[in-house]
C-alpha positions, -999 to +999 in steps of 0.1 A: +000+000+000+015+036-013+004+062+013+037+083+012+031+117-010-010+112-006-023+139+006-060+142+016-084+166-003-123+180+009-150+194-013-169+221+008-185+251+009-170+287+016-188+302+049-162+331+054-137+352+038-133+380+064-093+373+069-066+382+050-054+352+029-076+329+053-110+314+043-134+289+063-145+261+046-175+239+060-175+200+047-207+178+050-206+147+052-229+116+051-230+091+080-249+064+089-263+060+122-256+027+140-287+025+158-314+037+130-294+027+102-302+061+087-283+086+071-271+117+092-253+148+082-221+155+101-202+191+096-166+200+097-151+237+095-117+239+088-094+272+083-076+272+048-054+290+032-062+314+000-030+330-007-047+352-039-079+360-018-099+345-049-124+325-027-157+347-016-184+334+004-208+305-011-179+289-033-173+255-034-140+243-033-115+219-031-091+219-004-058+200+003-039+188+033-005+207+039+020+211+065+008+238+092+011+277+079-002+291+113-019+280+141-054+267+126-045+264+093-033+231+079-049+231+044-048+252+013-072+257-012-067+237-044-087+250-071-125+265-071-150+243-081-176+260-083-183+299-082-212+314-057-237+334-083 
């Protein structure tokens, strides 16, 4: 198994911009209760970093793991998925 050099990468949505280089990303994901056996929405925020300030709030985009840049942020944002209209 090759796990060296793989980096993990997160779809999600853009809830703020309001720092300088700095975005907040929120990633939903599906998972299924043990009890019920039904499906449950679980939400993540993590702090990523936007070093042209091209992200605004209501994008989707794709984020990727990277070594830490300051104290909250350990990801960066990839590319932009999908623009907010």
């Amino acid at each position: 198994m090759k796990t060296r050099g793989m980096r993990r990468q997160m779809v999600g949505k853009v809830i703020s911009n309001k720092m300088d280089k700095s975005i907040v990303v929120q990633v939903e994901r599906l998972v299924k209760h043990k009890v019920y056996h039904k499906f449950v929405k679980r939400r993540a925020k993590f702090a990523a970093h936007d070093e042209t300030n091209a992200c605004s709030i209501g994008d989707k985009v794709l984020i990727t793991e990277s070594r830490p840049i300051s104290k909250t942020k350990r990801w960066r944002v990839s590319e932009i998925v999908e623009k907010a209209i």
